[in-house]
N, C-alpha and C positions, 0 to 999 in steps of 0.2 A: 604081203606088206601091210601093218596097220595103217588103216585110213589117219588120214590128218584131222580128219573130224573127230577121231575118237580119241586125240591125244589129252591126257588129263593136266591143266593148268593147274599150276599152283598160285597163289597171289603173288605179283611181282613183290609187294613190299616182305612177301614174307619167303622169298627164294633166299637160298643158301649157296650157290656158288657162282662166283667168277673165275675167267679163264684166260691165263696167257698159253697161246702155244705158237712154237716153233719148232724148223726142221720137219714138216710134215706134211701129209694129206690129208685133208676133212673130206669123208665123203658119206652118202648116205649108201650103208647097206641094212638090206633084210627087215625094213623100219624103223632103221635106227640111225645117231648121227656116231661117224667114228674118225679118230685120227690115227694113220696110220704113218708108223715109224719104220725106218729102213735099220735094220742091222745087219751084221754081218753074215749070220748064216739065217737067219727069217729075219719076215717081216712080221711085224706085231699089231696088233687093233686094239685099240683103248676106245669106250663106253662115253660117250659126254651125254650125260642125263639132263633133256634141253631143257624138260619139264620144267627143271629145279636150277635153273639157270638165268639170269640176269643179261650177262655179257662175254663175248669172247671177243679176246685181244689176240690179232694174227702174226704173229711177227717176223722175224727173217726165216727163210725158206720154206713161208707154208703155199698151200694152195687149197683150193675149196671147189668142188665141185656144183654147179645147177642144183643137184638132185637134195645136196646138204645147205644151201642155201634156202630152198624150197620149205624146206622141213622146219627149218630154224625161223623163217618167218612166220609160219605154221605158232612154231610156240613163242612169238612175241618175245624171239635174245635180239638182242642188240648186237651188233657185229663193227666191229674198228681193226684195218688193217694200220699196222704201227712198225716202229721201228725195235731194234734187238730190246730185249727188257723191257719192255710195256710199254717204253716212250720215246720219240714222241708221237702221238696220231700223225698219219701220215695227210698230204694234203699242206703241206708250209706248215704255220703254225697254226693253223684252225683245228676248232672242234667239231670234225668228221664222224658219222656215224651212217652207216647202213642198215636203216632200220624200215622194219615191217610195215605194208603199207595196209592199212586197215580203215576203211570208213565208218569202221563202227565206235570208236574210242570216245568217250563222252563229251560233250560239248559245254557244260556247265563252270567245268574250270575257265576254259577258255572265254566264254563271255565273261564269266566273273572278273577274269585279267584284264579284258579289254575296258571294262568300266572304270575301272580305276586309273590303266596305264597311262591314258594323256594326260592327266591331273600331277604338275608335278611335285606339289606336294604329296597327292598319295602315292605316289611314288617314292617320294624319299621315306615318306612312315613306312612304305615296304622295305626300303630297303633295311631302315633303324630295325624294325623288330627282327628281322634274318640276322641283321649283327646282333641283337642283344639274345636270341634264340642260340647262337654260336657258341655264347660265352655262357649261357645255361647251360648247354649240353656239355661244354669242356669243363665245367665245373663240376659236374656231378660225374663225368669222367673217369675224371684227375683224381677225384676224392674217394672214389668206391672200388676202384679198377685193382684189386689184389695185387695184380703181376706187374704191375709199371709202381707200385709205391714200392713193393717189394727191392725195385731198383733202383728206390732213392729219393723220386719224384713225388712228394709229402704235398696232394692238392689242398690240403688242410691249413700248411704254412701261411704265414702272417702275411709273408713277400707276394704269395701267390693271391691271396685271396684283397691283398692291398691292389694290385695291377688290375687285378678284375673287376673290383669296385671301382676303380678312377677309368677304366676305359668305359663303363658303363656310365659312368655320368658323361665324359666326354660325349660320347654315341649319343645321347638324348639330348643333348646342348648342339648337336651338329647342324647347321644351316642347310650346309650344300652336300652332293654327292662327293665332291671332291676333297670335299675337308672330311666326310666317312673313308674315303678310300686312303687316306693320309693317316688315319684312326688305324684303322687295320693292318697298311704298313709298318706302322708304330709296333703295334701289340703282337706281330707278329716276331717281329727281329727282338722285341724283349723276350719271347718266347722261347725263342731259339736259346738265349743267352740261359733265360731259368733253367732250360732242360739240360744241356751241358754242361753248365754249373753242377745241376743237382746230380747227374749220374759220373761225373767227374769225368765226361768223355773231352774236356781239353778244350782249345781255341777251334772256332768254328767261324767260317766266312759263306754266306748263300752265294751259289754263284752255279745258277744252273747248268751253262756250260763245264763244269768240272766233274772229273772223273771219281774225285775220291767216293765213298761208299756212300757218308752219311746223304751227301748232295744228291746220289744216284737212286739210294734211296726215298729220297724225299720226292723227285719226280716220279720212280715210277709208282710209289705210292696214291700220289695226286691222281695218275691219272686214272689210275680203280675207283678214285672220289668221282670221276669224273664220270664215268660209267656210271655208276650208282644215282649221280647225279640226271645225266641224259635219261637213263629210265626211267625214272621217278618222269621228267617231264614228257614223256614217249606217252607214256601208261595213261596220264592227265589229260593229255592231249593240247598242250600248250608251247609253242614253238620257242625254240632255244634264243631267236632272235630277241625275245621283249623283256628285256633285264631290269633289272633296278638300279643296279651298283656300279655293272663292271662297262657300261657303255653302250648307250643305245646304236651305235652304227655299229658295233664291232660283234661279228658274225657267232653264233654261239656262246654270248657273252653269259645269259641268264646260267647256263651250265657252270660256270665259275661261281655266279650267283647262289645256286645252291647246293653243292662240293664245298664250299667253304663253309659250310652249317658243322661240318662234321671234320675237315682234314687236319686241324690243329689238336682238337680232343684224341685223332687214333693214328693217324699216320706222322705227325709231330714226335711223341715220343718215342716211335717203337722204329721210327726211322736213326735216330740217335743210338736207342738201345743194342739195334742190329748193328749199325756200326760197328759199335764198342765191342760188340763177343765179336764182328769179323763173322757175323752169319753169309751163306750163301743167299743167294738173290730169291731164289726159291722160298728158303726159309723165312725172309722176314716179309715174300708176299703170302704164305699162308699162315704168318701171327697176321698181316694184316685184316685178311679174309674172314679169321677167325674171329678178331677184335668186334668188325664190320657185326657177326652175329652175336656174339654176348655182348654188345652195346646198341644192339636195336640200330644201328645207323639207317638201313633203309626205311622203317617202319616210322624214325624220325622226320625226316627226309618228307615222307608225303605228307605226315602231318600238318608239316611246318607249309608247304604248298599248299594245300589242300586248303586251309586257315586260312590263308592270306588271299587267294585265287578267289573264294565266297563269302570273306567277308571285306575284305581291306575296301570296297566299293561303297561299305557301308559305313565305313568311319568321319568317325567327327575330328580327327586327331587336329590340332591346332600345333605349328611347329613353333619353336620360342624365336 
């Protein structure tokens, strides 16, 4: 069996898959992590390469053995037992994750956060530059992404690059966390509106509990943000609890916090898009997956933390 010492890390920010699975068994054989599937006349073992791995999503009828847990904390995945399709994390509605326990993860983010986080105005400059970070990366998105303009979605347009200018100045005119979360609300539900419009996919209503596709899509999208997200602050070493935006008492809120950097720019449209051809669930979570790597999302993602955690302590920023 390979030692767990010798397994070779990749950089979190620069791993390449995420993983839902169901109907199975994780387990470790031979030094490796595998899921096994039952059919009809064998059973079969599939390879999850944890190296290169970020997160696995468990979902209806899996199970995981000690030996594959072990292993998996070893290479620093993230691990969330969830409901059919990706969503939702199990646990009520919190953001649940089983993750690796290590005292060796850096300290520097973390002090960095704590200097600033009881300051509530540097607090709300954290929060302002994560929205206006948001709307930079969904802009240069929108505007360069081949296969989402190709589908109609022109980031270029006048309508679009109008919305994004005025919610930008809004965002820096914002007082409180509540009048940003008002902001966001906002530009959110316009979003939804430009992209349906633009791909002609018809009348659209948000409404999580709904079964139709686009909706189904959008959560279980989300919660691959989410993942992506929780890493990012796993790897940092800065606990999910100390948010900006989405709520200081409310339990995994930062995770929302910085998932939203990125889920409008890649799982906004391709959530719509998928609808519209009637992809299967599969299909439109590996465009998502795929998206995730030709747009850098996670490499964004620490950036944008990584900036704020060592430097936001050091700001003069004055709020208007």
């Amino acid at each position: 069996m390979e030692q767990l010492s010798n397994l070779k890390h990749i950089l979190h920010s620069k791993r390449a898959n995420l993983y839902y699975i169901e109907h199975c068994r994780v387990m470790q054989k031979d030094g490796r992590v595998l899921y096994l599937t039952e059919a009809k006349k064998e059973n079969q073992y599939w390879n999850i390469p944890i190296a290169n791995t970020t997160v696995i999503l468990l979902g209806t009828g899996t199970s995981i053995t000690q030996a594959a847990m072990r292993m998996l904390a070893s290479a620093g995945v993230l691990v969330g037992f969830c409901g059919g399709g990706g969503t939702p994390l199990l646990m009520a509605n919190e953001i649940e994750w089983l993750m690796p326990q290590s005292e060796y993860r850096p300290t520097e983010y973390m002090q960095g956060w704590m200097q600033f986080w009881f300051d509530d105005n540097k607090r709300l400059s954290a929060a302002k530059k994560f929205q206006l970070s948001r709307l930079l990366y969904l802009n240069n998105v929108w505007r360069k992404d081949r296969d989402i303009n190709m589908e109609g979605l022109d980031g270029n347009s006048d309508s679009i690059q109008a919305l994004l200018k005025t919610t930008e100045q809004e965002i820096l005119n914002a007082q409180k966390v509540s009048k940003l979360l008002a902001i966001e609300a906002d530009l959110t539900k316009r979003l939804y509106k430009t992209v349906a419009n633009s791909i002609d996919y018809g009348a659209f209503r948000r409404d999580r509990e709904a079964t139709d596709k686009a909706n189904a899509f959008l959560n279980h999208g989300n919660y691959l943000a989410y993942g992506l997200a929780a890493t990012t602050l796993w790897v940092l070493g800065i606990p999910h609890g100390f948010a900006v935006m989405h709520g200081k008492t409310r339990r995994g809120a930062l995770v929302f916090d910085i998932a939203d950097l990125i889920k409008d720019a890649i799982i906004l449209p391709w959530a719509f898009i998928s609808a519209k051809e009637n992809a299967k669930e599969q299909e439109f979570r590996q465009q998502c997956l795929q998206a995730f790597t030709d747009q850098k999302a996670l490499d964004f993602m620490f950036d944008q933390v990584k900036e704020v955690a060592l430097n936001q302590h050091k700001s003069e920023d004055v709020l208007p």
